[in-house]
N, CA, C and O atoms as a CHARMM CRD file, in Angstrom:
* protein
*
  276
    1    1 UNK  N     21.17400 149.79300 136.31700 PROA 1      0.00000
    2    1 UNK  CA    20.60000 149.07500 135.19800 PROA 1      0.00000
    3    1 UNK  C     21.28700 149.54700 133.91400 PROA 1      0.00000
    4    1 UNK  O     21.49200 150.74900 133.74800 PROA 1      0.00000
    5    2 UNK  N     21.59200 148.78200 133.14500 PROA 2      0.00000
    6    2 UNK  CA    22.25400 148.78300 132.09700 PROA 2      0.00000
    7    2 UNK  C     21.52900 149.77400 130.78600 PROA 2      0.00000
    8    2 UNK  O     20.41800 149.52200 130.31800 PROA 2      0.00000
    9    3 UNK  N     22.08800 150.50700 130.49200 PROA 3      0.00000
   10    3 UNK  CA    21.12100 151.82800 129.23000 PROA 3      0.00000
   11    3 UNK  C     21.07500 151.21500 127.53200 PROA 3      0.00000
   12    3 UNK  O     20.23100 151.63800 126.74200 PROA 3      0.00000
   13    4 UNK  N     21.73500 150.54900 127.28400 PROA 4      0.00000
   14    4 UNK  CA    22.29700 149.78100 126.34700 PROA 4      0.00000
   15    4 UNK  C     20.80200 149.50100 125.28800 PROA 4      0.00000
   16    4 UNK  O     20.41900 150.10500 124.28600 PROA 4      0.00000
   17    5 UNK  N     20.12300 148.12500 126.15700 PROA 5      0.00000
   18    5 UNK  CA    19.35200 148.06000 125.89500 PROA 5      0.00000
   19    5 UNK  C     17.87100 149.12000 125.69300 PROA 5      0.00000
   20    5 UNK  O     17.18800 148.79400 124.72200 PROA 5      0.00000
   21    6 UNK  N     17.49100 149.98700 126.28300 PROA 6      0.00000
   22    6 UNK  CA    17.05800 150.79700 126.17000 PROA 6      0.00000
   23    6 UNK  C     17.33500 152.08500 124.54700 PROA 6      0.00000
   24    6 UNK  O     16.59400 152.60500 123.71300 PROA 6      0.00000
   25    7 UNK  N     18.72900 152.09100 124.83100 PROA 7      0.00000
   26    7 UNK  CA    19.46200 152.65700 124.01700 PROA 7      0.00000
   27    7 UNK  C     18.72800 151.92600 122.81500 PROA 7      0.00000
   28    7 UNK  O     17.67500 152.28000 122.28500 PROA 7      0.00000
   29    8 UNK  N     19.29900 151.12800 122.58700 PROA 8      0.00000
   30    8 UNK  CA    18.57800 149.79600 121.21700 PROA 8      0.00000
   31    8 UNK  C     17.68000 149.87500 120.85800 PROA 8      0.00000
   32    8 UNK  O     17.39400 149.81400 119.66200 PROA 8      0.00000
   33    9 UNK  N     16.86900 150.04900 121.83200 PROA 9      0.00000
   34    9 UNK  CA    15.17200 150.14400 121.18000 PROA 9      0.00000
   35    9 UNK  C     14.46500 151.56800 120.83000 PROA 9      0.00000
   36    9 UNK  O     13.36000 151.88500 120.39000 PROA 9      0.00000
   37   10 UNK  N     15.42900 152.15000 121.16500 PROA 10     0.00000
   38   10 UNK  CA    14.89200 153.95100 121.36500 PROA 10     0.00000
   39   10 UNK  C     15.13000 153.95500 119.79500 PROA 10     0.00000
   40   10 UNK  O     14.35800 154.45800 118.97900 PROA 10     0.00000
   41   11 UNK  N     16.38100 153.28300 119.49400 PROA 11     0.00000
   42   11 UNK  CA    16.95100 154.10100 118.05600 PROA 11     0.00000
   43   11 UNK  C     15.99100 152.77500 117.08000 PROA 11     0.00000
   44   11 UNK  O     15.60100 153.16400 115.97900 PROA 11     0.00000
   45   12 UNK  N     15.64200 151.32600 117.46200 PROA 12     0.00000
   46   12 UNK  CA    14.75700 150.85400 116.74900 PROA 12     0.00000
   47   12 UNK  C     13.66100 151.81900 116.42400 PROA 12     0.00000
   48   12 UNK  O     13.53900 152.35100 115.32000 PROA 12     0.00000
   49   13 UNK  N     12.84200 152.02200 117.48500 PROA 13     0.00000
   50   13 UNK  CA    11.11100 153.12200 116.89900 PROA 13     0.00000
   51   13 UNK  C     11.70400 153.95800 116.49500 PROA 13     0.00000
   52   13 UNK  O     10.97400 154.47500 115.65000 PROA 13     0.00000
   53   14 UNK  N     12.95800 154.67800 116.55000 PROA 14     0.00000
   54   14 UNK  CA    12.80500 155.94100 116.07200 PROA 14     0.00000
   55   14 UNK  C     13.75800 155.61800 114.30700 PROA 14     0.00000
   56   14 UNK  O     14.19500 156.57600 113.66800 PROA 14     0.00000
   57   15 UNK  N     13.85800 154.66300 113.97900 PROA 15     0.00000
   58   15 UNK  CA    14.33100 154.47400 112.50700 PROA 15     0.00000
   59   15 UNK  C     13.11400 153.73400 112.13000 PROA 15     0.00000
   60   15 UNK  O     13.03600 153.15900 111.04400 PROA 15     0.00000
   61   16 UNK  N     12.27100 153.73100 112.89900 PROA 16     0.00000
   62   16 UNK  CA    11.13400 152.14200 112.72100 PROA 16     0.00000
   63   16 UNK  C     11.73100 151.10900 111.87900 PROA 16     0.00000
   64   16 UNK  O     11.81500 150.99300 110.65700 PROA 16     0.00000
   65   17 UNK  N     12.12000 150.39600 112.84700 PROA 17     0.00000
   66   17 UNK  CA    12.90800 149.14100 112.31700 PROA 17     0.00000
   67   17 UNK  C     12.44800 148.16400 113.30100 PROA 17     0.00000
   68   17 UNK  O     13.18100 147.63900 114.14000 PROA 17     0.00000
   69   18 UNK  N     10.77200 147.87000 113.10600 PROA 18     0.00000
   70   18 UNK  CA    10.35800 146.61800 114.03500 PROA 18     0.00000
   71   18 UNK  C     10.80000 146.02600 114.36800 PROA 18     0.00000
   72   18 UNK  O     10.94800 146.02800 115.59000 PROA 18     0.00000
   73   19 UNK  N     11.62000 144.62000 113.25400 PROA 19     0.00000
   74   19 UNK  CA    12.63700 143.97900 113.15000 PROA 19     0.00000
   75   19 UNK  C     13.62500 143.45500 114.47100 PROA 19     0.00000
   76   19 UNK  O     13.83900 142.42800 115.11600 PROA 19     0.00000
   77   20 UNK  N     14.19400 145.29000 114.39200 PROA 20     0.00000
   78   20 UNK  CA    15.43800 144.85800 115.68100 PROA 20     0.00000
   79   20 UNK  C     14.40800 145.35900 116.67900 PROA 20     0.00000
   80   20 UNK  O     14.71000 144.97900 117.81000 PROA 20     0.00000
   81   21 UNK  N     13.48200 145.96000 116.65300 PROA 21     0.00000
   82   21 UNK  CA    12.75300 146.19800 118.27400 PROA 21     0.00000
   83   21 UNK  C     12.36000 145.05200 118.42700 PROA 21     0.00000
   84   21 UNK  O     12.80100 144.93200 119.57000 PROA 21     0.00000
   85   22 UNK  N     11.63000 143.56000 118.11600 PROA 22     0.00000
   86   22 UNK  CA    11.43000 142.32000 118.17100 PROA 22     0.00000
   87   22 UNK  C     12.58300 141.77000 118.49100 PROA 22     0.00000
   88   22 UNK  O     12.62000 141.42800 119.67300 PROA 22     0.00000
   89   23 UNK  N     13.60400 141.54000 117.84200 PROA 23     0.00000
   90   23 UNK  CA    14.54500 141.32800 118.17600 PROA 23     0.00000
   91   23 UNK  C     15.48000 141.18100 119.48900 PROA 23     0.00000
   92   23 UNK  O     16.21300 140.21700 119.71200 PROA 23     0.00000
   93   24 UNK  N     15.26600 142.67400 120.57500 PROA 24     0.00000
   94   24 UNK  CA    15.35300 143.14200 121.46600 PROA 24     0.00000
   95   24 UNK  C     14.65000 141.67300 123.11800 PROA 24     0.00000
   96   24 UNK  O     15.04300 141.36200 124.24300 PROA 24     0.00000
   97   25 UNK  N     13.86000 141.40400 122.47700 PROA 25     0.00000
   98   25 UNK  CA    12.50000 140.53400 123.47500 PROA 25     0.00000
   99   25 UNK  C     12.78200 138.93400 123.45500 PROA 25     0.00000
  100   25 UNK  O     13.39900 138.50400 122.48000 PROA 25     0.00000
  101   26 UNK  N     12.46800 138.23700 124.22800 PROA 26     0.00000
  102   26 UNK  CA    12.68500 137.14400 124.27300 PROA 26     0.00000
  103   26 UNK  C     11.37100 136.69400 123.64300 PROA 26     0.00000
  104   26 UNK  O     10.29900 137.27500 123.81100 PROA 26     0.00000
  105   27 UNK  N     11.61600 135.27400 122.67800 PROA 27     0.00000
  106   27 UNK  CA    10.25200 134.89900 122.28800 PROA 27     0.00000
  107   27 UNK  C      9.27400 134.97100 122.94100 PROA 27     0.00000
  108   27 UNK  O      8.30200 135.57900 122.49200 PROA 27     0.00000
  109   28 UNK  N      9.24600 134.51400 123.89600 PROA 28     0.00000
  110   28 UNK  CA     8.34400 133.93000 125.21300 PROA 28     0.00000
  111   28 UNK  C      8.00500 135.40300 125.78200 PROA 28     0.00000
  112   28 UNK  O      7.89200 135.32500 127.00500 PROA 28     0.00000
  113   29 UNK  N      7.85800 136.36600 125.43900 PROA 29     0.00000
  114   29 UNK  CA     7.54500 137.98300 126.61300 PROA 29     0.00000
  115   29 UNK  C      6.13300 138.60100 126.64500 PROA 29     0.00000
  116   29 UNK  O      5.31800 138.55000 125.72500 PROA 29     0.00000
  117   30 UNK  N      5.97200 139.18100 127.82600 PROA 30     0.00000
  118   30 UNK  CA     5.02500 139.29700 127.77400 PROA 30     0.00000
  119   30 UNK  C      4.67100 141.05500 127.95200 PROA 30     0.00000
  120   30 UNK  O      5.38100 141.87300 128.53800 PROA 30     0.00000
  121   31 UNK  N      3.77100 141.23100 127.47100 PROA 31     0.00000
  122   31 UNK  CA     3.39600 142.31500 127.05700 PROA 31     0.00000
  123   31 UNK  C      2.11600 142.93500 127.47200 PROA 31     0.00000
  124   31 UNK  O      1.08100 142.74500 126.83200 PROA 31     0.00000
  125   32 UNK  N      2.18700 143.92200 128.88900 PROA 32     0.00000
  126   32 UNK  CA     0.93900 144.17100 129.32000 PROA 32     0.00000
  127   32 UNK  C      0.31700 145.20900 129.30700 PROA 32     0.00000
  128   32 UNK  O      0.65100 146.07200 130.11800 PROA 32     0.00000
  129   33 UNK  N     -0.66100 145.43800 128.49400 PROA 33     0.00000
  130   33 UNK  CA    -1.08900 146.91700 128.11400 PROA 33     0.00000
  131   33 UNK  C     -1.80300 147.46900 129.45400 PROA 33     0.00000
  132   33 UNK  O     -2.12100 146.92200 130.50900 PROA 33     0.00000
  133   34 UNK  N     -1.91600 148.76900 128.96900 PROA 34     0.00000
  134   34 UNK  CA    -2.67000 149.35700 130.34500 PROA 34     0.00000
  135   34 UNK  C     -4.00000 149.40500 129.77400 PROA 34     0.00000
  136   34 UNK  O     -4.94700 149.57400 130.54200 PROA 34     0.00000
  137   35 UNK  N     -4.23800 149.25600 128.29200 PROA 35     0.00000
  138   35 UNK  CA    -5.67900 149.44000 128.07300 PROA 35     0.00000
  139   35 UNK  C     -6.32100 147.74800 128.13700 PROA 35     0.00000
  140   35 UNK  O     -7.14500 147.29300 128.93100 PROA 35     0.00000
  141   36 UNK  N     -5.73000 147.17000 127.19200 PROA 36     0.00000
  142   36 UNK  CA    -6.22800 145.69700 127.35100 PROA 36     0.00000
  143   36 UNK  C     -6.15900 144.67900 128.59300 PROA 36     0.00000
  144   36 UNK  O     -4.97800 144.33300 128.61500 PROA 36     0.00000
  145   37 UNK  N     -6.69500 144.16200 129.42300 PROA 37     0.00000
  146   37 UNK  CA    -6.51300 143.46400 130.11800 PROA 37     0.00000
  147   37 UNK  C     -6.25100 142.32600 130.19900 PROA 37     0.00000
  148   37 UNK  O     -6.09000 142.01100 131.37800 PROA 37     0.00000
  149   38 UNK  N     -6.05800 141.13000 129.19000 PROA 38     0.00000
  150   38 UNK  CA    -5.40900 140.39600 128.95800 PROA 38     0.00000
  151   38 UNK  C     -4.04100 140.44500 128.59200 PROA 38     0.00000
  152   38 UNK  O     -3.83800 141.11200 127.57800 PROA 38     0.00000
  153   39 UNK  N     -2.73800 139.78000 129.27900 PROA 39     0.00000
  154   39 UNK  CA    -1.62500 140.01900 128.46800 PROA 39     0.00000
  155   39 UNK  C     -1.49200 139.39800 127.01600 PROA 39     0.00000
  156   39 UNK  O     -1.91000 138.36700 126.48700 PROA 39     0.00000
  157   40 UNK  N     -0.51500 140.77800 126.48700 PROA 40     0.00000
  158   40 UNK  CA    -0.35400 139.92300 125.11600 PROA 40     0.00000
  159   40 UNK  C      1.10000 138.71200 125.22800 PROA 40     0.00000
  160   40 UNK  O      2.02500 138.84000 126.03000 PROA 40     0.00000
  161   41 UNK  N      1.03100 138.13900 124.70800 PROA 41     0.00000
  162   41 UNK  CA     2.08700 137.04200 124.99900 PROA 41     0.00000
  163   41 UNK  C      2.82800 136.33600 123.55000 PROA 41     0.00000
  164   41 UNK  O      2.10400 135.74900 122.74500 PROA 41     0.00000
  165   42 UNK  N      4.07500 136.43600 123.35400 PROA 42     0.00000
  166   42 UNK  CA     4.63400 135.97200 122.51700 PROA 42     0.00000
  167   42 UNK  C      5.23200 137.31400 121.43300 PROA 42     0.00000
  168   42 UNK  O      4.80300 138.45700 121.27600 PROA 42     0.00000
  169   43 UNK  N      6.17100 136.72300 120.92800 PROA 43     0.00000
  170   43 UNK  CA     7.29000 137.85000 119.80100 PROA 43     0.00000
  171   43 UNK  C      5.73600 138.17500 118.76800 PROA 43     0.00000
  172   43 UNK  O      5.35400 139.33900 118.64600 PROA 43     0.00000
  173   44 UNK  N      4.95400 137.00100 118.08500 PROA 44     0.00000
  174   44 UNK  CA     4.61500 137.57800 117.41600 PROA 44     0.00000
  175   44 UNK  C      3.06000 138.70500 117.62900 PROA 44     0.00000
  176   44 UNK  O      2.71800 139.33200 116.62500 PROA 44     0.00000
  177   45 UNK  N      2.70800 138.78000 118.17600 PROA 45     0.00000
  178   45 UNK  CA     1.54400 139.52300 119.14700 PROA 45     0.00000
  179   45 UNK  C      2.43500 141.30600 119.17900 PROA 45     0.00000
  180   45 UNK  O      1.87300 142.31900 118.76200 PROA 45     0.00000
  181   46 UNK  N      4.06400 141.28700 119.84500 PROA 46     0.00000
  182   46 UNK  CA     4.83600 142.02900 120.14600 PROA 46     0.00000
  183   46 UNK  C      4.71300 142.79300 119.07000 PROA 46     0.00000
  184   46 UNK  O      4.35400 143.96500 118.95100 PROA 46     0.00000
  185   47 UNK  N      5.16100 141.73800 118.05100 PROA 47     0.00000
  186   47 UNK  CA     5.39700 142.64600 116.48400 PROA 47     0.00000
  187   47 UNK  C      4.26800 143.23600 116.07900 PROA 47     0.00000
  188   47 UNK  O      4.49000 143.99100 115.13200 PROA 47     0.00000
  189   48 UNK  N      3.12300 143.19800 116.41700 PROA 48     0.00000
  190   48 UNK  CA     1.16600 143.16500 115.70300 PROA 48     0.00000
  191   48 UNK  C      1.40500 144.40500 116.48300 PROA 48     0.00000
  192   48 UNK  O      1.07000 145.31400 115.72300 PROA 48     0.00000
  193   49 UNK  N      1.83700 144.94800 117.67700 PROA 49     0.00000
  194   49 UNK  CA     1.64600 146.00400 118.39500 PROA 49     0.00000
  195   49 UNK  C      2.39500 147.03700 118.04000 PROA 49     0.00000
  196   49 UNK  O      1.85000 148.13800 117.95500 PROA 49     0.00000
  197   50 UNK  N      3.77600 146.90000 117.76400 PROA 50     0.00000
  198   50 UNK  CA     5.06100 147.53100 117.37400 PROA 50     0.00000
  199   50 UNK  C      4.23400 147.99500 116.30400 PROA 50     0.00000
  200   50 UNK  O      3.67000 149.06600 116.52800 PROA 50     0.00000
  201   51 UNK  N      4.02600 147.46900 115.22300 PROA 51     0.00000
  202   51 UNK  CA     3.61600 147.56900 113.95900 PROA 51     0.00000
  203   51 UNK  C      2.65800 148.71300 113.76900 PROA 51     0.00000
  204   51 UNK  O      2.70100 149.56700 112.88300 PROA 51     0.00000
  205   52 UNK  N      1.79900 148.59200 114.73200 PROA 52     0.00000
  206   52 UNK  CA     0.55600 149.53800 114.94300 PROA 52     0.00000
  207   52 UNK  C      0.87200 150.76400 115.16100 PROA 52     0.00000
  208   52 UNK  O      0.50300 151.71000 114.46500 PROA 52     0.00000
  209   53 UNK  N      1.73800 150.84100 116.36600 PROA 53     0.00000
  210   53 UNK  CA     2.17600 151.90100 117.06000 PROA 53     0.00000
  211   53 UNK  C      3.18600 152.59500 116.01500 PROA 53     0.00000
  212   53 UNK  O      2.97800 153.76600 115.69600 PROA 53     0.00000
  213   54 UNK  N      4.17200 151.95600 115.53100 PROA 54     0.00000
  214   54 UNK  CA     5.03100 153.04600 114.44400 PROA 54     0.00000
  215   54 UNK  C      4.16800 153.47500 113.38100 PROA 54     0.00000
  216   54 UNK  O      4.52800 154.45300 112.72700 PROA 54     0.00000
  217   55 UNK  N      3.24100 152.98400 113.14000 PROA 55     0.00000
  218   55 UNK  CA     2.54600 153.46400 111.96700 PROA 55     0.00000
  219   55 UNK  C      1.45600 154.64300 112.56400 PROA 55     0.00000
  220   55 UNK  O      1.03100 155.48900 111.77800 PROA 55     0.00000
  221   56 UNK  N      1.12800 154.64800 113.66400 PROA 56     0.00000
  222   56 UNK  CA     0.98700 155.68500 114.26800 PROA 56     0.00000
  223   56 UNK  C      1.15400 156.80900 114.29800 PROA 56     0.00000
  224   56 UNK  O      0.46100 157.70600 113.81700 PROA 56     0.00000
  225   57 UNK  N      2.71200 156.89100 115.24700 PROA 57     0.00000
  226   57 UNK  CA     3.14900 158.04300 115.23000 PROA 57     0.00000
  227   57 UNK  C      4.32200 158.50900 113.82200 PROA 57     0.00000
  228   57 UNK  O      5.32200 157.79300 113.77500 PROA 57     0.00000
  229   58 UNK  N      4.28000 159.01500 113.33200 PROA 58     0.00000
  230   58 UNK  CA     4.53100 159.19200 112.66900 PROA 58     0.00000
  231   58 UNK  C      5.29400 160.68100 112.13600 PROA 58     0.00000
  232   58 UNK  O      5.73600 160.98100 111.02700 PROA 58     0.00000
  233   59 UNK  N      5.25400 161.23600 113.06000 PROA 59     0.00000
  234   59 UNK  CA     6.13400 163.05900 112.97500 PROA 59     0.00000
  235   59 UNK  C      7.38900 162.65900 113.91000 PROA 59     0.00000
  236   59 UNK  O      7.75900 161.48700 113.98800 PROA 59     0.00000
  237   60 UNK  N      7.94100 163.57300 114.52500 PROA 60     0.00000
  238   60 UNK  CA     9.18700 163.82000 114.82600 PROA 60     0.00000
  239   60 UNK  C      8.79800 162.98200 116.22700 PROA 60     0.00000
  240   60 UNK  O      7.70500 162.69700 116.71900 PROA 60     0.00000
  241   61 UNK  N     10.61200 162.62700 116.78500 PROA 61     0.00000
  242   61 UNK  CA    10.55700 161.98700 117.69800 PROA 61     0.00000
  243   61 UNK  C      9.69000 162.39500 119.28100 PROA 61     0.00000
  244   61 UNK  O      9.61400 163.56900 119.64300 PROA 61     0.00000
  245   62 UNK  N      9.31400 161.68400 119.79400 PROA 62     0.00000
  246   62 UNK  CA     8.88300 162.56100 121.05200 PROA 62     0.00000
  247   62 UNK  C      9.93100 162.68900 122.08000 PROA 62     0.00000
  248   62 UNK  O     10.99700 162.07900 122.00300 PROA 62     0.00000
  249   63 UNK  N      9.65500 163.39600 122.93200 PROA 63     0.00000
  250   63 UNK  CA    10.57600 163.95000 123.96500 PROA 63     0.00000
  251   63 UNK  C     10.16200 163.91000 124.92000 PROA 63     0.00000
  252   63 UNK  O      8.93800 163.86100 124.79500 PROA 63     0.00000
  253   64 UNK  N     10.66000 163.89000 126.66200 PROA 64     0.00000
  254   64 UNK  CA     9.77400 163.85400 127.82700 PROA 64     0.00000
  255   64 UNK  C     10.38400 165.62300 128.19900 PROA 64     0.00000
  256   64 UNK  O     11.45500 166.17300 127.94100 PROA 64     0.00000
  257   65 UNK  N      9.19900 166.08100 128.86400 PROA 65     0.00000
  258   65 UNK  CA     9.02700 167.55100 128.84600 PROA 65     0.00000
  259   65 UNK  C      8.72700 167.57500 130.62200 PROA 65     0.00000
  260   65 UNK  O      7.68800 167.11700 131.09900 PROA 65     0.00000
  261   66 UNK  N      9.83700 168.19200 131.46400 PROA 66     0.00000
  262   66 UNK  CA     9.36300 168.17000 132.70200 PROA 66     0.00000
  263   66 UNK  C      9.13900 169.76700 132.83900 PROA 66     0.00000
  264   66 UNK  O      9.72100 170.69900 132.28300 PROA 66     0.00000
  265   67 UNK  N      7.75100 169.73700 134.08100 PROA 67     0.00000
  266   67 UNK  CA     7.45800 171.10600 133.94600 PROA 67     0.00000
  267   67 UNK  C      8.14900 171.46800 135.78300 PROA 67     0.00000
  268   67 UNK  O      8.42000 170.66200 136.67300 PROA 67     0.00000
  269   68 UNK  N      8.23700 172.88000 135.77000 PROA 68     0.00000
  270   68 UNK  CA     9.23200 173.24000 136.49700 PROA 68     0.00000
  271   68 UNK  C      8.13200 173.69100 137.60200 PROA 68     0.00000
  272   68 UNK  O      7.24900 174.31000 137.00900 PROA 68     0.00000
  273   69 UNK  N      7.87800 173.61100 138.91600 PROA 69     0.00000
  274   69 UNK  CA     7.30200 173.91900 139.82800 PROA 69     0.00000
  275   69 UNK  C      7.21600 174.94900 140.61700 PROA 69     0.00000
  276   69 UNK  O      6.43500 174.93500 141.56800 PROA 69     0.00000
């Protein structure tokens, strides 16, 4: 699978630049939370979430932390 894209969106949230993370999605996408049970559907719903979430977090980037066994 291609990193590219991934790549793209990592450095979108982490400049928070909604914009190109929207950008990234096809109008038409769908978006399925693990908390809400309805999907969200459509770019602009995408952006209402994006929006939320960068304003969120807001300190330094996060990192995935594997613990050693």
């Amino acid at each position: 699978m291609p990193t590219a894209p991934f790549a793209a969106f990592r450095a979108a949230v982490e400049s928070r630049d909604v914009d190109a993370a929207v950008r990234l999605f096809a109008d038409d996408c769908v978006f399925l939370s693990p908390i809400v049970h309805e999907p969200y559907r459509g770019a602009g719903p995408l952006r209402a979430i994006l929006t939320g979430v960068m304003s969120l977090f807001r300190g330094p980037p996060l990192h995935r932390v594997q613990r050693r066994r």
